[in-house]
Every structure is written in C-alpha cells, then in structure tokens.
ROGU-733730 format. One record per residue (C-alpha): z, y, x. Coordinates in steps of 0.5 Angstrom, whole numbers, plus 500, padded with zeros to 3 digits. Layout:
% ROGU-733730
    up   north   east
     Z       Y      X
...
% end
This chain:
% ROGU-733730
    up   north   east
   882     146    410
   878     145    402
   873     140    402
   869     139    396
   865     133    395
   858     134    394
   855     126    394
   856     119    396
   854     116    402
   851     110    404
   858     106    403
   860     109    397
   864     114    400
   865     121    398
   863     127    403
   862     134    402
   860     140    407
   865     144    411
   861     149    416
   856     146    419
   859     138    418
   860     134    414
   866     131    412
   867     124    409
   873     120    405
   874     113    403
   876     113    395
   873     121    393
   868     122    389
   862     127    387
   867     133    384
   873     131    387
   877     137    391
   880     134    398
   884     138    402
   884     135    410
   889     136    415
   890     136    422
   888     129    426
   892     123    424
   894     126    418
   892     123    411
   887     127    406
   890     129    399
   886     131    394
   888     136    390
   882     137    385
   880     131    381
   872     131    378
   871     130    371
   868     124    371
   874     121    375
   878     116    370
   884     111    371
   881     104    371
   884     098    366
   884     094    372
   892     094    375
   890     092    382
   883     097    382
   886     103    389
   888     095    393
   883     091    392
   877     092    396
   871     090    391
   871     095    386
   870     102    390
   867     106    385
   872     103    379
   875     110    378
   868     113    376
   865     113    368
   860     109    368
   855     115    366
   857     119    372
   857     113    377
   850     111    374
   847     118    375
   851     119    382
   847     113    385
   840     114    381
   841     121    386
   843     116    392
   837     112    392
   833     117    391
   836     121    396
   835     117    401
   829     114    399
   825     121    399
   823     119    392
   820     125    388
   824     122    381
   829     118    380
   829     111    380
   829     107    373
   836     103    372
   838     097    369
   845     095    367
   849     090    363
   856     092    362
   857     086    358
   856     080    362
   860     079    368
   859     076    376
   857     069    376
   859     068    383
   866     071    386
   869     069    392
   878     069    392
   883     067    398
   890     063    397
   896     068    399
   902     065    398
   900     060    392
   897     065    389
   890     067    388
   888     074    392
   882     078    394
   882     083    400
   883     090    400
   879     095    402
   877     096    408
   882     090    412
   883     082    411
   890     084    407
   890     080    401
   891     083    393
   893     078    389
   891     078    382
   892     074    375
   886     077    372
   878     079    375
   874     085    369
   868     083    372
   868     077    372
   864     072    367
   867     070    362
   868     062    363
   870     065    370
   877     069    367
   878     062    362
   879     059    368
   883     063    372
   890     062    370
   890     054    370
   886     055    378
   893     059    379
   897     053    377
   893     048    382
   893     053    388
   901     055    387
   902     049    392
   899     045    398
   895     051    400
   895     054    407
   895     061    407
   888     064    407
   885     058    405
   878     060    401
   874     058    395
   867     060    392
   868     060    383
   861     059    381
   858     059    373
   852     058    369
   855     059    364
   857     053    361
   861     050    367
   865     052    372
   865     049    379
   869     051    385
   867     051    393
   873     050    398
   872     053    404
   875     052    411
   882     048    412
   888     049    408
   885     044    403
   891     039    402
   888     033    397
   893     034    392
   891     040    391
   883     038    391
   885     033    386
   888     039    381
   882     043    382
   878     037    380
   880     038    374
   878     043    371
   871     042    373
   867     039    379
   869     041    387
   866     041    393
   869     042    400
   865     045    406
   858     044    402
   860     037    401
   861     035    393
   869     032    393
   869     031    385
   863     030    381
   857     035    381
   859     041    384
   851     043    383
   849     048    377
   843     048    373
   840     056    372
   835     057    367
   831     063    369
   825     064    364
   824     057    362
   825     054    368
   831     050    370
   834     051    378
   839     047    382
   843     051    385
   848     047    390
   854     049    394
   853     054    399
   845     056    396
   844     063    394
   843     066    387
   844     072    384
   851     074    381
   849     077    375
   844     072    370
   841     077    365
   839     083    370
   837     077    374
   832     075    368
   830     082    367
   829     083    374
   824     077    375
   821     078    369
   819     086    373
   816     082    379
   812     077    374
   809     083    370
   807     085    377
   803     081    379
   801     079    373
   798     087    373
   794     086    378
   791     079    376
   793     077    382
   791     070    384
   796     067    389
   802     069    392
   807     069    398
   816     069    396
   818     070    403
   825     068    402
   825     064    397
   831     061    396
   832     056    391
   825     059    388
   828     064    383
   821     068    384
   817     062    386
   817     058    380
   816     063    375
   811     066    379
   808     060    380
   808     058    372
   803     062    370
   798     058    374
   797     062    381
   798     057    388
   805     060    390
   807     059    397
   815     059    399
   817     060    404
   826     059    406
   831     057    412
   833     050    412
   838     048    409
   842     048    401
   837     053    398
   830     051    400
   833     042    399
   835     045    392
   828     048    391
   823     042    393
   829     038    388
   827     042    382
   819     042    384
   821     034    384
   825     034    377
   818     039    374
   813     038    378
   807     044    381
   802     042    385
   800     049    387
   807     050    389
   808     050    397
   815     050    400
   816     051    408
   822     051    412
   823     056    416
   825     064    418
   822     068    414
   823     073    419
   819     070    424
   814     068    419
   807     069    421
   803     070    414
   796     072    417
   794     064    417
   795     064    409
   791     068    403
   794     072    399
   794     078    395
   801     079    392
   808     078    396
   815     078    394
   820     080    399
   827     079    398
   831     079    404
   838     078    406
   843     085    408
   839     086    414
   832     088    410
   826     085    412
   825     088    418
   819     085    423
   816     081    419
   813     086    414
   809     089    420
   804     083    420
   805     082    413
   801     088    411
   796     086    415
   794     081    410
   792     087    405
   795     084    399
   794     088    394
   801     089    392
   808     087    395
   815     088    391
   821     088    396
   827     087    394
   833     090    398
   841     089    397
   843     094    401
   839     102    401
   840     102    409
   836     096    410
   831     098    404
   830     106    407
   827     103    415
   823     097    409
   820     102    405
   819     107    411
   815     101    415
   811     099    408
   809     107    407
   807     107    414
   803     101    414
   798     106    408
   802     102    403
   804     107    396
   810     107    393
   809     105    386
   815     104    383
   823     103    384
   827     101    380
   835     099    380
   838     094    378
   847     094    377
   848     088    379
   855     089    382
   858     094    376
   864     098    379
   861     099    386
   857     103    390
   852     096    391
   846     096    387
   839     092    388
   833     097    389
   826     093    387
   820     098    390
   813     095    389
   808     097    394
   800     098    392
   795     098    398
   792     104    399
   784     104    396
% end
C-alpha cells in the first residue's frame, strides 16, 4: 500500500493515513510517498517531499542526533510551528526564534575503537565522526586534536561531555574507561574532570546572560544554544517585567539563568533547585555578586509547596517530565502570570492542559530551535490568571 505522510508526530517521525489508521515511519517526512509492505518487511519510499535535501553532514542517515537533517529549514521550521500548534489546540501558529549561526554549546560523544562517536538512531551502535555541523565553534577546532588523545588507553564505550562558553573548552569524562594517560592528553587541550570531580585545572565555565556572570560546574545544567538562551531570558524579564511584578517564584532554577536576571531588576526572587552541582554554582555566584533579595532553597521543586510563599509571577522550567503536580498547588497562589518552559511538547501539552484548566489563559507561545537539525524545540507559553 501507498502511504502519503501528511505531519510529524511527537518524536519527529513522519505518519500519514491509510483508512481509518494512521501509519507512522521513522525517517519520513511531510510530502514523502511510502510504500508499506507486508509485516517484517522495511518500508521504501517512493516519492520524495519537495522540501527533502541531502544533508552536508556524511554520517546524517547513522547518527541519531539530527533527525530532521534531511528537511530545508524553511520547511522544518513550518512543520514544527503546525506540530506545536496542533498538539497544543493553538488557534495560531506560535512565534519562532532561531539562530543558524551558532552552534551547540554542549555535546555529548562516546569512544569506539579509538575513535570519537555519537549513537545511531534509535539503538547504542556507535557512528564514529571527525567533524559535528552543529556544534560550536570552539567545539569543532578542538575535535581533531580530542581525537588524537582518545586513539589509545580508552576502553570502549567510555563517555565524555564537551562543554563551551565560548572562549574555552572544557571536557567531563565519564564512567570508567578513563586511563590517566589519556586523562593527561585531554588536559591539554583544556581543563578535565572525571565523574564531576576536577582532574586538571578549572573544569568550571563562566556564562554571561544579560550581564550577569554564572558558574557553570561539570555536571550542572545550561542551555545548549547561548544566543536564543538570551533571547529567551530576555522574553521571561519582559514578562514579568509587564505586569509590574513585584516578587517571584523560578521553580527549577538551576544555576539561576532566570533567577538573577529577574532579580537584577530589583524584585525579591525565590529560587528553588534539587540539591547538587546546579544549586552550589547558584549560591557560588550570589557569593561572588551578592543580591540579598535573592533566596535559594534546596529541594524538589516538583514536591515544593509554594503556598507559604508570596508571589505574583513564577517561572517554571522543568526537566523532560514536565512540571507535572506541582503546578496544581501553584496556582493556587494566584500569581498573576506564570511562564512555563517546556523541553518536550508531551510534557508541555498535559502542562498547559493543567495550567488552563486552573482558570489560567494562554497569552502567548513561543518557539525557541534550540536543537537545529531535529524535531526538539523549546515551547516558552505565558499564562495570565483569569480576571
């Protein structure tokens, strides 16, 4: 049977109608023409869309980390604008903001062979690479001499994190597999830590978000892509900011990428975070610049109870799960605007599903390509209490 695919779903994969079912394939995209065969056989497209393109990068069909590689931009952006709006009941298409010209701050590699290598798609088989497109920059530079320090005393399998503000690089390995002389090759080329601990000189880097200078230590959360981070911090100031707001609640707070901007316009700001790299670095950069109207506790921001506490605007910015309960007691608060941030459009369609149900009205959504190349897209959707 012919199938044309019509939409993507939720992880990015292509499905179209045949009857009454709808039939879903990995890889296809909106315009594509596949024909399905019988149980165990493979699908084979016949028709291409007309925005499919062959991608510049050669390990794009392997490597598990640009699903969406083979779609022009334009088309890719429309296609996921109509994903989110779909599946969020939006009577409009949401704003999008991107950045094509600077490249993931953050990537993740493995060791296969004594080689660098990423995963395929959809398993653990390691796609071993020279170069990444979507990475930084300072990144790339680095890359060929990183492949050098990893060609021996590297078990297979091991893991490492690079990590960059731009002006240096610093490398996390994980797990074992670590040898130290290869622990003493990487550490040339920048600072090292192993398992969270630093190894060679100061694996930590310094952010700059709206003139506020963060620490960010191995193992503590940021966003990949630093110029639509701004962007987006900038859109939670200005939303606070609109409804004069005079103290805040930044459940999930992380290393404080919302708290301190927030709080540098001079509202109190209470930030809450789970013990461990993310919330030190926080209470390590209100030591190093100092705001008393700050206050950071430690703990489950899915378990926090915010009804001890005032406040009439709240930043939410949850892990892959979504937000989940805890925004059940936080609106009963009342604040009068809540801006939910969401990594993944499941979570964020039960999120805003709770938030509107609550009396809330959804003022806005926008759309943040944070992840270029793939079907991930950050979903910022402010939520004004009914008046």
């Amino acid at each position: 049977m012919n199938v044309r695919i019509t939409e993507l779903d939720l992880d990015g994969h292509g499905r179209g109608r045949h009857g009454e079912r709808w039939v879903r394939i990995r890889g296809a995209l909106p315009g594509d023409t596949w024909q399905i065969g019988d149980a165990g056989t493979e699908p084979h497209r016949e028709k291409d869309a007309a925005d499919r393109r062959t991608p510049t990068c050669p390990v794009a069909d392997a490597c598990g980390g640009c699903d969406l590689a083979r779609w022009q931009p334009h088309a890719r952006e429309a296609g996921l604008r109509a994903l989110v709006q779909r599946v969020l009941g939006l009577s409009e298409s949401p704003r999008w903001h991107s950045d094509p010209n600077t490249g993931r701050a953050r990537i993740q590699l493995h060791v296969h062979d004594g080689r660098l290598a990423y995963r395929a798609a959809g398993s653990h088989d390691p796609v071993t690479i020279a170069d990444c497109e979507i990475a930084h920059a300072a990144i790339r530079a680095v890359l060929p001499a990183l492949a050098e320090a990893v060609a021996a005393d590297v078990e297979d399998g091991a893991r490492l994190e690079l990590r960059t503000n731009g002006q240096r690089v610093v490398f996390g390995l994980e797990g074992p597999g670590w040898l130290p002389a290869a622990q003493r090759r990487i550490a040339r080329l920048g600072a090292v830590a192993h398992d969270g601990r630093a190894v060679a000189g100061d694996p930590a880097l310094t952010l700059d978000v709206h003139g506020i200078t963060l620490r960010a230590s191995p193992g503590a959360f940021f966003q990949v892509h630093p110029r639509l981070n701004a962007a987006m911090v900038a859109q939670v100031c200005e939303a606070a900011d609109a409804i004069h707001a005079e103290r805040a609640l930044d459940l999930f707070a992380g290393i404080g990428n919302f708290t301190l901007p927030l709080a540098a316009r001079g509202r109190p700001v209470h930030a809450v975070e789970l013990a461990g790299a993310s919330v030190r670095d926080l209470r390590a950069t209100l030591n190093a610049q100092p705001m008393p109207h700050v206050t950071v506790e430690s703990g489950d921001a899915t378990a926090y109870d915010p009804r001890r506490l005032a406040f009439d605007f709240a930043v939410v910015d949850p892990p892959r799960a979504g937000a989940g309960r805890v925004l059940d007691r936080l609106v009963q608060n009342r604040p009068k605007r809540i801006v939910l941030i969401s990594c993944d459009l499941g979570a964020a369609r039960h999120d805003h599903k709770r938030l509107l149900d609550a009396g809330y009205a959804r003022t806005a959504v926008d759309l943040y390509d944070l992840f270029p190349q793939t079907h991930h897209v950050e979903v910022v959707g402010v939520f004004d209490r009914a008046r």
